[in-house]
TORDREN-563486 format. One record per atom (N, C-alpha, C): residue in one letter; x, y, z. Coordinates in steps of 0.1 Angstrom, whole numbers, padded with zeros to 4 digits, always signed. Layout:
# residues N
aXYZ
...
# end
This chain:
# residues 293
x+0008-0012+0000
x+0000+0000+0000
x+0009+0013+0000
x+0005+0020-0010
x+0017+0032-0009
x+0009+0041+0000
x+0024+0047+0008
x+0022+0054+0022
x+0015+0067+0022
x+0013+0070+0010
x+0008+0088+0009
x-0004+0086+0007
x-0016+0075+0001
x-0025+0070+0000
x-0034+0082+0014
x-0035+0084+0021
x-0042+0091+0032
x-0039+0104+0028
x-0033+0107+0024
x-0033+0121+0023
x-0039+0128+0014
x-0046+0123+0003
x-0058+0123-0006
x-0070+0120-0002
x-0072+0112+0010
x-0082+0108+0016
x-0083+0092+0016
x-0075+0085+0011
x-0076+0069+0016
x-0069+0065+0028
x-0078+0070+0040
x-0069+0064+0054
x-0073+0051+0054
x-0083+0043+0053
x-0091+0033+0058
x-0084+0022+0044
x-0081+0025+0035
x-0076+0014+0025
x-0064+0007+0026
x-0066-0004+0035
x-0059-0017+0036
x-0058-0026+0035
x-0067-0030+0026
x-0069-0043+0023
x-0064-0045+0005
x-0060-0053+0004
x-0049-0054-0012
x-0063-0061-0021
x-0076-0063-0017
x-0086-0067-0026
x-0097-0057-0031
x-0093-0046-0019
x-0101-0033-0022
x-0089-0025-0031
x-0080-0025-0029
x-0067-0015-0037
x-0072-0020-0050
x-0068-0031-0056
x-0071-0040-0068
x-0082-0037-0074
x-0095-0038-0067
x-0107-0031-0069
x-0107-0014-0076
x-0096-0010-0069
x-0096+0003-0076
x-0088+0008-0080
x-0079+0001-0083
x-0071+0002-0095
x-0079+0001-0107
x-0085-0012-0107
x-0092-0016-0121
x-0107-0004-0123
x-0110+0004-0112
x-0121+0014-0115
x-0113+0024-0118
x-0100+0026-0119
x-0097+0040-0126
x-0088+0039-0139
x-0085+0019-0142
x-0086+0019-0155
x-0095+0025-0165
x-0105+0018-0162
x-0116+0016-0170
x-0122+0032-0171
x-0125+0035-0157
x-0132+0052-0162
x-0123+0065-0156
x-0110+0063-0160
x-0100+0074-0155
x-0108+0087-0161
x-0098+0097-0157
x-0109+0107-0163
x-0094+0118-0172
x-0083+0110-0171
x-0073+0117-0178
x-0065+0105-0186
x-0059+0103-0196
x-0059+0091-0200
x-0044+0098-0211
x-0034+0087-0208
x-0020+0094-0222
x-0011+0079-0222
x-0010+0085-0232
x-0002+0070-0242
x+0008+0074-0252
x+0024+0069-0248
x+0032+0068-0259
x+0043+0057-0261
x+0052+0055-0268
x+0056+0047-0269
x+0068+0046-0265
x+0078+0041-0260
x+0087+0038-0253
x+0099+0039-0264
x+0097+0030-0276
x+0107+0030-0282
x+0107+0017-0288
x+0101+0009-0281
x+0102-0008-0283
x+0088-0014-0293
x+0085-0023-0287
x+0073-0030-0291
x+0059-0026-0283
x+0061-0017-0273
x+0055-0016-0262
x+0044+0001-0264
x+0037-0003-0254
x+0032+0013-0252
x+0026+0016-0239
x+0037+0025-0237
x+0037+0034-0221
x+0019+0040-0221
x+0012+0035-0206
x-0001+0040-0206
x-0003+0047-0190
x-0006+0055-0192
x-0010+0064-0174
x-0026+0064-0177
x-0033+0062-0165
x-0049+0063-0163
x-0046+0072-0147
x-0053+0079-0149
x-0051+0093-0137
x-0067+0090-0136
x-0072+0097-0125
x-0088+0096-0119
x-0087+0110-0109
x-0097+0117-0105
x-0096+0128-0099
x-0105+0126-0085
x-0106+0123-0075
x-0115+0120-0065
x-0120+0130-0052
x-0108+0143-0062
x-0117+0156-0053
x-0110+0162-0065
x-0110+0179-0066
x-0101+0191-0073
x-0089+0187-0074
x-0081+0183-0086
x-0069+0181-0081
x-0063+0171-0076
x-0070+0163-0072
x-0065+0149-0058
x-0066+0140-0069
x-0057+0134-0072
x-0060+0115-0079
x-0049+0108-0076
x-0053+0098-0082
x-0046+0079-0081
x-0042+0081-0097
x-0033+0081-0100
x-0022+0074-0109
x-0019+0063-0113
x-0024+0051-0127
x-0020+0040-0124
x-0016+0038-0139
x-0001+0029-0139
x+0008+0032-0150
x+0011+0017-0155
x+0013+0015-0165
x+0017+0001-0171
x+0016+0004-0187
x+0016-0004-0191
x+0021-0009-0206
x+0013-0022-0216
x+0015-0019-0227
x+0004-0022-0235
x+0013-0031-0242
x+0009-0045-0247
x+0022-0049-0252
x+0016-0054-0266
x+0025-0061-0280
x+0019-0062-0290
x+0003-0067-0296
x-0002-0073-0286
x-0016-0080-0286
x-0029-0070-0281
x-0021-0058-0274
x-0024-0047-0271
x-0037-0053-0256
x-0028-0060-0249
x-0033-0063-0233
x-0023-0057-0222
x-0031-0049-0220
x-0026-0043-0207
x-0020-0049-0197
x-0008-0045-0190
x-0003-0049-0175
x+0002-0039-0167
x-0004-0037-0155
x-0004-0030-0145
x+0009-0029-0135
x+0016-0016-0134
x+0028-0020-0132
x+0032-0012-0115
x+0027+0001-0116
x+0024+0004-0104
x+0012+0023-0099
x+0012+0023-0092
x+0005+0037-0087
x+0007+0046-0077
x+0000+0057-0080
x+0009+0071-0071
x-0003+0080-0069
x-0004+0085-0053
x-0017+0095-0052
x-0009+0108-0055
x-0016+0116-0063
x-0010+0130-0067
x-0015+0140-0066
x-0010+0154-0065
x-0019+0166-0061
x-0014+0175-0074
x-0021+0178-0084
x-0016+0187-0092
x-0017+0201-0087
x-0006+0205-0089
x-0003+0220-0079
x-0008+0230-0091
x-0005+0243-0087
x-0011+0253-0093
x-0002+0268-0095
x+0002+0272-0104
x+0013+0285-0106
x+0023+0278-0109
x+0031+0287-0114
x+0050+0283-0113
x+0053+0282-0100
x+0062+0273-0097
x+0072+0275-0089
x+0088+0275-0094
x+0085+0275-0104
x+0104+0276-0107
x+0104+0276-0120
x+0116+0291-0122
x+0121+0290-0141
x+0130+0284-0143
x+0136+0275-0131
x+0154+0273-0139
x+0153+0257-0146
x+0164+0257-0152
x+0164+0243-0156
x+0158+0228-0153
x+0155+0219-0160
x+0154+0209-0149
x+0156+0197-0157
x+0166+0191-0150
x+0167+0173-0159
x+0162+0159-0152
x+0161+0153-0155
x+0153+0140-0158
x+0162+0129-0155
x+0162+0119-0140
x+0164+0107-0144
x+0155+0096-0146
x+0155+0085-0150
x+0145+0072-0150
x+0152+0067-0133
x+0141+0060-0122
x+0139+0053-0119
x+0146+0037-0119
x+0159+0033-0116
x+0160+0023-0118
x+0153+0006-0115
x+0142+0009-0109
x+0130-0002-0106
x+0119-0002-0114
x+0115+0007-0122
x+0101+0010-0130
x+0107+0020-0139
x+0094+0024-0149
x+0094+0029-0156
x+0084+0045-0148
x+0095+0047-0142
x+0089+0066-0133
x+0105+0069-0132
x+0100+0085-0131
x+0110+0093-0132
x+0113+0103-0120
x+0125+0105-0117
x+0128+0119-0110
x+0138+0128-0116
x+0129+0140-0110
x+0135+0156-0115
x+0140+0159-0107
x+0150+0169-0111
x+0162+0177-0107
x+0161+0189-0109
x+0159+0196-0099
x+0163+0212-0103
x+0170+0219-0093
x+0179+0230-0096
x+0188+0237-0088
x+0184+0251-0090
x+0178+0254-0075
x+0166+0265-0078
x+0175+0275-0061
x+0183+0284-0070
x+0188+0290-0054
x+0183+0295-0046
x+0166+0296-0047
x+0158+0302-0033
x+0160+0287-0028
x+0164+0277-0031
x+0166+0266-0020
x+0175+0263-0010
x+0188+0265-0021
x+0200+0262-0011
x+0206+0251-0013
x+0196+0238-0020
x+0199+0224-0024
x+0195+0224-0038
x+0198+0212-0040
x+0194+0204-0053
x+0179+0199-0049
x+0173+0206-0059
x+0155+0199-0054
x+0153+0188-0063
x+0149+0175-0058
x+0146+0163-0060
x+0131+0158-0061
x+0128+0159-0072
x+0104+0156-0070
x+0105+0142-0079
x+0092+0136-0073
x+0090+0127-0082
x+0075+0137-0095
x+0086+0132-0108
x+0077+0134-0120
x+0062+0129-0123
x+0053+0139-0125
x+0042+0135-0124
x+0037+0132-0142
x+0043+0142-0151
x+0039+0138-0164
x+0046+0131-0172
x+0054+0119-0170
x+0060+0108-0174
x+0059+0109-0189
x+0051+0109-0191
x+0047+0104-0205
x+0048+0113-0212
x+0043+0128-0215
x+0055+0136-0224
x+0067+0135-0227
x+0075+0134-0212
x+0087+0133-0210
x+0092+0119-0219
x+0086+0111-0219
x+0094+0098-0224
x+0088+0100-0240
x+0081+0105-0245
x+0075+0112-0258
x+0082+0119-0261
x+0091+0129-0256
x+0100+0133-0258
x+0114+0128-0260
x+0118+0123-0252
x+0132+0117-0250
x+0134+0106-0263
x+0121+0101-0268
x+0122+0091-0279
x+0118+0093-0299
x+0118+0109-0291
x+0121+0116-0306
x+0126+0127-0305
x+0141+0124-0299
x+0149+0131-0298
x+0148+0149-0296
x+0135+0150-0291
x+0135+0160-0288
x+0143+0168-0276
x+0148+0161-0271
x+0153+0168-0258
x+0169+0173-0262
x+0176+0184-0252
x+0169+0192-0238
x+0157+0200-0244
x+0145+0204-0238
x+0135+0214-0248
x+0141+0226-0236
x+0140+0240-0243
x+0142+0246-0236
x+0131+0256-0231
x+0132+0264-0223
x+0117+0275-0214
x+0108+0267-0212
x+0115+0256-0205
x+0103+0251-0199
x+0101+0254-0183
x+0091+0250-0177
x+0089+0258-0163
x+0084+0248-0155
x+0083+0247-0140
x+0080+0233-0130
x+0072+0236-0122
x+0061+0234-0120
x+0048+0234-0110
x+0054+0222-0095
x+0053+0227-0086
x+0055+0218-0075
x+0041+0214-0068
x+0041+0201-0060
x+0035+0201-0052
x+0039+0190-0042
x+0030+0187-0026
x+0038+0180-0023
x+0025+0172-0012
x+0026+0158-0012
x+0016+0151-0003
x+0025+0150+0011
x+0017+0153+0021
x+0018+0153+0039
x+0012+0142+0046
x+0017+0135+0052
x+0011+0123+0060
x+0009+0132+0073
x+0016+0138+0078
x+0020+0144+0096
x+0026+0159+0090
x+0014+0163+0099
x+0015+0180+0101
x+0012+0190+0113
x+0020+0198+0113
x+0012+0211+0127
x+0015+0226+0122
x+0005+0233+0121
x-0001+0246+0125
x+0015+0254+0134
x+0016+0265+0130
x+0026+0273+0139
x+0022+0284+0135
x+0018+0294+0149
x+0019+0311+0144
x+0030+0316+0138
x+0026+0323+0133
x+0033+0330+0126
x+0043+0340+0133
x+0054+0349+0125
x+0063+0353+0136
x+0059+0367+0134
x+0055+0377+0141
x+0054+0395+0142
x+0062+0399+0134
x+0056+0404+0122
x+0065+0412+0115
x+0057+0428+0109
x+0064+0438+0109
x+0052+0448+0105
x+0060+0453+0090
x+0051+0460+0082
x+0055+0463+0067
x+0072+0464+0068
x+0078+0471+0075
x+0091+0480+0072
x+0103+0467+0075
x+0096+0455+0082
x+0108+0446+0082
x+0103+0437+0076
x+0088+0435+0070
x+0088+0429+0057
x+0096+0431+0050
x+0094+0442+0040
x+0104+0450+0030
x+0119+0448+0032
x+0124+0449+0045
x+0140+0447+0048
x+0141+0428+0045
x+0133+0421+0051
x+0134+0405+0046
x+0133+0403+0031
x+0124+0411+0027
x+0122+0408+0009
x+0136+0412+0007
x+0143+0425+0010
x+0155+0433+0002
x+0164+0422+0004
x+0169+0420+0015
x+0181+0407+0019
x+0176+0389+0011
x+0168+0388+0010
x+0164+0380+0002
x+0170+0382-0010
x+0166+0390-0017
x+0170+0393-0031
x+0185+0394-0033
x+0187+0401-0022
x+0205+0402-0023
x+0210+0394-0023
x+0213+0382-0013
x+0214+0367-0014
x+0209+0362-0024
x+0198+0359-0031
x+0201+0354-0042
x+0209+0358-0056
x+0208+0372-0055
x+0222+0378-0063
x+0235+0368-0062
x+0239+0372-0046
x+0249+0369-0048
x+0254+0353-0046
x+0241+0346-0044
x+0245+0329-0048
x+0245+0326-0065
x+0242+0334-0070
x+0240+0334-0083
x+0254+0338-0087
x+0261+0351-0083
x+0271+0353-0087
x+0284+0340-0086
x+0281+0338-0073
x+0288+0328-0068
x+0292+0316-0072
x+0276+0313-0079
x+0279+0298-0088
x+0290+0304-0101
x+0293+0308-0105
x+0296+0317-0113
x+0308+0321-0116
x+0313+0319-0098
x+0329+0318-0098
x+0334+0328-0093
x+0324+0339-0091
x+0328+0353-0082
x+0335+0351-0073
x+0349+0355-0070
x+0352+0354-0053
x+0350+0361-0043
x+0346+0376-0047
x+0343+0383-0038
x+0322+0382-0034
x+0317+0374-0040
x+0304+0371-0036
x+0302+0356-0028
x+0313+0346-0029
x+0315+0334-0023
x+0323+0342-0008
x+0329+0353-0011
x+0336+0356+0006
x+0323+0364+0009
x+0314+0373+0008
x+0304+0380+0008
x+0290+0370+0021
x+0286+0360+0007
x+0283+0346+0015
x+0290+0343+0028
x+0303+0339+0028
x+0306+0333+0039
x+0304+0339+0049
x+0312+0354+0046
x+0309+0362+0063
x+0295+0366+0069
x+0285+0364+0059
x+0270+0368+0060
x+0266+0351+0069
x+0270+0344+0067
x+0266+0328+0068
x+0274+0331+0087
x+0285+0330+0084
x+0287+0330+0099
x+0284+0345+0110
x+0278+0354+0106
x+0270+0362+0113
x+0261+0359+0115
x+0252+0354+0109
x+0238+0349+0113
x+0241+0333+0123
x+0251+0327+0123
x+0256+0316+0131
x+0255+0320+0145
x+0264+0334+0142
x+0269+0338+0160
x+0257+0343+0165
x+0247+0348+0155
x+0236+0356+0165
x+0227+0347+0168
x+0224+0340+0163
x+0218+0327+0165
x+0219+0321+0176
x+0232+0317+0176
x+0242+0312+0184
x+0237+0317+0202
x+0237+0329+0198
x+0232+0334+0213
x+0216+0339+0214
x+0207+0341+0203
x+0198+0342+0210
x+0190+0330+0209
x+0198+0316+0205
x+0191+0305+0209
x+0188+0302+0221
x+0196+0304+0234
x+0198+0302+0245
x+0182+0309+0252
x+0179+0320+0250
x+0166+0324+0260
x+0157+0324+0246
x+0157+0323+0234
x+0140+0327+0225
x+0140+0310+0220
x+0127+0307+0217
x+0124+0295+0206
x+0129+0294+0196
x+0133+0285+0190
x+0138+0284+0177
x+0131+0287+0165
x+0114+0285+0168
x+0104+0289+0155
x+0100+0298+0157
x+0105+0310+0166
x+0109+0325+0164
x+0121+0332+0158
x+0125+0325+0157
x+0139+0330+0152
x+0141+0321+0138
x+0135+0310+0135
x+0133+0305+0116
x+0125+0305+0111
x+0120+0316+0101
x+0105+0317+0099
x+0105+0306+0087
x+0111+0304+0077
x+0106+0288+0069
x+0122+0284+0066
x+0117+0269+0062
x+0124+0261+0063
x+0127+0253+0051
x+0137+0248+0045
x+0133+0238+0037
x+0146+0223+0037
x+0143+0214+0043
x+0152+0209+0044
x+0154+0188+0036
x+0162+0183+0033
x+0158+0168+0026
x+0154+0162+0039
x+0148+0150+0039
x+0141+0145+0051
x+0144+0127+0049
x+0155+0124+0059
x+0149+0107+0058
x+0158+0103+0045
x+0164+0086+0041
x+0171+0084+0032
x+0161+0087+0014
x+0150+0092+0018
x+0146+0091+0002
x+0146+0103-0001
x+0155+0106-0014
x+0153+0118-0022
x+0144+0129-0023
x+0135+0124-0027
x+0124+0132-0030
x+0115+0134-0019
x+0117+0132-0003
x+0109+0138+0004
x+0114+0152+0012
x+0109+0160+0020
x+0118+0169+0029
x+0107+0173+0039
x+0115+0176+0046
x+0108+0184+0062
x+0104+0200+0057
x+0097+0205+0063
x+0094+0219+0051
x+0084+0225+0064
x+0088+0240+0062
x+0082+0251+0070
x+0078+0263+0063
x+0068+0265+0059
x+0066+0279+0053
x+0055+0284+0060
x+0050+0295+0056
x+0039+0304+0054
x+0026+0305+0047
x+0015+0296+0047
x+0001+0294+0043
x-0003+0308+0036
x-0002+0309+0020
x-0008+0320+0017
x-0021+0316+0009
x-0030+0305+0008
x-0039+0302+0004
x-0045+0289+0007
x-0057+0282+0014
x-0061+0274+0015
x-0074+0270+0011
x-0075+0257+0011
x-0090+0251+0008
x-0095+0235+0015
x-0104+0235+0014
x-0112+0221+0020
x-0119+0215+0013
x-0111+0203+0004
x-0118+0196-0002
x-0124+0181+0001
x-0133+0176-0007
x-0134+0162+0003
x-0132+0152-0012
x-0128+0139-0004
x-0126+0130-0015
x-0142+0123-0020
x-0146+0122-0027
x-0161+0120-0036
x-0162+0102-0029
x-0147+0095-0026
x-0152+0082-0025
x-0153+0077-0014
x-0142+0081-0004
x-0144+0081+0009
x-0146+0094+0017
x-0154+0101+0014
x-0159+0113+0022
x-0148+0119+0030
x-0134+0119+0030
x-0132+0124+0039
x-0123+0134+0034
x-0121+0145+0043
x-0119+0152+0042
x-0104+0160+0042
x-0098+0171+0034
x-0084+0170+0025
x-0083+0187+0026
x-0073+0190+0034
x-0067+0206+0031
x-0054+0204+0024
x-0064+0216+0014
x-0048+0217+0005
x-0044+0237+0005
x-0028+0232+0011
x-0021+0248+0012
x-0016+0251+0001
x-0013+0268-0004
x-0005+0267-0008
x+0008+0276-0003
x+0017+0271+0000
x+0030+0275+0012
x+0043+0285+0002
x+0047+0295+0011
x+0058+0305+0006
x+0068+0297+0017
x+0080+0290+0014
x+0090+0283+0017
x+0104+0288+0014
x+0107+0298+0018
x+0119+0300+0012
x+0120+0308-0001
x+0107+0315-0003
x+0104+0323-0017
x+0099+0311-0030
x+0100+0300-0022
x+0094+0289-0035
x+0083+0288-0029
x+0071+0288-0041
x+0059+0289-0039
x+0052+0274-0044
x+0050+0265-0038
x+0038+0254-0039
x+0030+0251-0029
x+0020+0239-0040
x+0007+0234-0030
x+0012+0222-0023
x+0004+0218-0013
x+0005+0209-0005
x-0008+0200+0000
x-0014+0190-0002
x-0020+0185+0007
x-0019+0175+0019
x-0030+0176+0027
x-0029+0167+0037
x-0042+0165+0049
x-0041+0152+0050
x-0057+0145+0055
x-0061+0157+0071
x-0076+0160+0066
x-0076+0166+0082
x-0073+0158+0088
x-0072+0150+0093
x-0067+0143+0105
x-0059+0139+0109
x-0048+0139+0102
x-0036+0141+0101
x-0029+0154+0108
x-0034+0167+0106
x-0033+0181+0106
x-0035+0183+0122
x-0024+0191+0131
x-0025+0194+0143
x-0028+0212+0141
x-0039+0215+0149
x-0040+0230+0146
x-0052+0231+0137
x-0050+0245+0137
x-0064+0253+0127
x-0056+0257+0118
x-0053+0258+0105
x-0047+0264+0092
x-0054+0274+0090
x-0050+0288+0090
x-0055+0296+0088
x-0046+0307+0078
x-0043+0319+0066
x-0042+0327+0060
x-0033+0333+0066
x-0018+0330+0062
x-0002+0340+0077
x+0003+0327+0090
x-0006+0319+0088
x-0001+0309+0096
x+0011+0300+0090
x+0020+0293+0099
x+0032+0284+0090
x+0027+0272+0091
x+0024+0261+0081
x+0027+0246+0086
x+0041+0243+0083
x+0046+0229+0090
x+0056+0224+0096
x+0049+0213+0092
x+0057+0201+0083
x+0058+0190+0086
x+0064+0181+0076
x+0064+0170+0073
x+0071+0163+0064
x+0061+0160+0047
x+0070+0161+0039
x+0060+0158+0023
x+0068+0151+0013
x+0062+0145+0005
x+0066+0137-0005
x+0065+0146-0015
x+0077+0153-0024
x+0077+0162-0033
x+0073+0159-0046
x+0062+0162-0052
x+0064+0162-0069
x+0064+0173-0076
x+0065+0173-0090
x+0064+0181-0098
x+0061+0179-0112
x+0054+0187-0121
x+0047+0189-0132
x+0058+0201-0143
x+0064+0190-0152
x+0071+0198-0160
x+0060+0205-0175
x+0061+0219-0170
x+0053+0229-0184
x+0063+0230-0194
x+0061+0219-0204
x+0061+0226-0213
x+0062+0235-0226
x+0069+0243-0236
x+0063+0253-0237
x+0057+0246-0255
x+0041+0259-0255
x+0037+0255-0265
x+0029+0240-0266
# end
């Protein structure tokens, strides 16, 4: 049973004769449906199903010359909403299956961001008529939550907003410069990096720590693609799943200046989510590569 399964709303599905059961109902009446070919004898097939706004089951396999289907595996997904990122992004395959993970090196992060790919099937439509690298293309994120909590927000009034935006920006200047080979923006970095160490350093001792980090973004756990993540709730909703009634908030979170959605089961959820509030908690990262044209 894949573990994110509850966070779309299937807490209660455990049993491997009901999974099967609905697998084969979102063959048959998926409600998004893409097909290409691999390169071989074969043909790559995704059946997606939607079971609130946005919320579905993913189920992927391959068509072989007799043109009989076999079921290979599935993934609950949240298609996110806006950009979150202009920069590059490359593609590995999976060495277990036929799924993919993306890469992108997006300096409001800090890291190398790792998602699992949600639209496979362009991507391998691509890659087999040589169309690749395609370039201006752009990356939608989003990310499923098993365990989450609600955190106020930290006091901030307009004039040291505006001073976090300005220092924001400037740091990314100069990590930009930096990749780049600048030396006087890589010494710039350093001594900025260990000032904020030392102040830290001492007002850790008498304040909370989630007064003093307003978001967060960090890898979580040996798998790639998930991370521990703290941002700022600038849009929410309550959706329910059509099959099992239950009920699904989905955020969308300012993390570091990266902007994606998130869902996760209310009941899962500690707190009220409310509009300026932070959630805090762990997610399984994907992403949706646009295209252009």
């Amino acid at each position: 049973m894949h573990k994110f399964m509850r966070a779309i709303g299937f807490s209660k599905l455990t049993d491997r004769r009901e999974q099967q059961k609905l697998i084969t109902d979102i063959i048959v009446n998926a409600t998004h449906r893409s097909y290409t070919s691999n390169g071989e004898e074969t043909i790559i097939a995704e059946f997606c199903e939607d079971f609130a706004e946005d919320l579905g089951i993913a189920v992927c396999g391959e068509f072989d010359a007799e043109d009989k289907f076999t079921y290979d595996y599935f993934y609950p997904y949240l298609r996110g909403t806006g950009i979150s990122s202009c920069e590059d992004v490359s593609v590995e395959r999976h060495a277990e299956k036929e799924s993919y993970a993306g890469i992108c090196d997006d300096i409001k992060v800090g890291v190398s961001l790792i998602f699992y790919l949600q639209n496979m099937v362009p991507y391998v439509k691509a890659q087999y008529s040589d169309m690749l690298p395609i370039k201006g293309t752009t990356l939608t994120l989003s990310g499923l939550s098993i365990c989450g909590n609600i955190i106020l927000p930290i006091g901030k009034n307009e004039k040291e907003k505006r001073k976090i935006e300005r220092v924001s920006t400037n740091r990314n200047q100069l990590i930009a410069a930096a990749r780049k080979g600048d030396e006087e923006a890589i010494e710039s970095l350093t001594l900025e990096d260990m000032d904020t160490y030392t102040a830290i350093s001492k007002k850790i001792l008498t304040e909370d720590v989630f007064s003093l980090v307003d978001t967060y973004f960090m890898p979580y756990g040996v798998e790639c693609d998930q991370y521990s993540v703290m941002g700022e709730i600038m849009d929410i909703s309550l959706r329910v799943n059509r099959l099992t009634g239950e009920e699904i908030y989905v955020m969308r979170l300012n993390c570091n200046d990266l902007l994606f959605d998130i869902c996760i089961n209310k009941q899962d959820l500690y707190g009220e989510p409310q509009i300026g509030r932070r959630f805090k908690g762990i997610i399984w990262m994907q992403g949706y590569i646009n295209y252009p044209g």
